[in-house]
C-alpha positions, 0 to 999 in steps of 0.5 A: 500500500502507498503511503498516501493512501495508506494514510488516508486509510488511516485518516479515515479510520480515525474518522469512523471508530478513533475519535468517538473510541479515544474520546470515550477512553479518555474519560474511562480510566479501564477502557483507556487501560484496555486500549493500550493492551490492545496497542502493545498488541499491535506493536508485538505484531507490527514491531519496528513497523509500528510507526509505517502507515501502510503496516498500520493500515494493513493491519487494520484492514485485516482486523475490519476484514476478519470481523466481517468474515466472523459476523461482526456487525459493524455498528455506529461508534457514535451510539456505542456503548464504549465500556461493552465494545467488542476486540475488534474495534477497541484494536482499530482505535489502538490503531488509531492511537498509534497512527496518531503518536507515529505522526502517520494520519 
């Protein structure tokens, strides 16, 4: 994947469960302990990767892929109830959160 491109995936994902996800987990101590498990995560399997957009955008290309296949519904993140939120979508908003620290949106 193209740099480019790979950061307006990512500029999207942040659009779509980061912002509401990140947002949420500031306000909830255990949601935000949650999240950064699921950072350090993708920082085993990305290692030196985790600061290169288009291994983070891959990354959560596949996550949003294998829930799809599995039956997840993929719901409203602004109607979501945060603290219940399913795996997969607190490791997209850890994808997110190491976008945004690895400068990559």
């Amino acid at each position: 994947m193209a740099v480019d491109a790979a950061r307006a995936s990512l500029d999207d994902l942040m659009a779509w469960v980061g912002v509401d996800g990140l947002v949420a987990a500031l306000r909830t101590p255990g949601l935000l302990a949650a999240i950064d498990q699921h950072a350090a995560a993708v920082r085993d399997v990305l290692g030196e990767r985790v600061t290169d957009a288009p291994a983070l955008a891959e990354y959560a290309l596949d996550v949003h892929a294998a829930a799809i296949v599995e039956g997840h519904l993929l719901p409203d993140p602004g109607r979501l109830d945060w603290s219940d939120a399913p795996a997969y979508l607190m490791r997209l908003v850890a994808v997110c959160a190491l976008a945004d620290v690895a400068d990559c949106l």
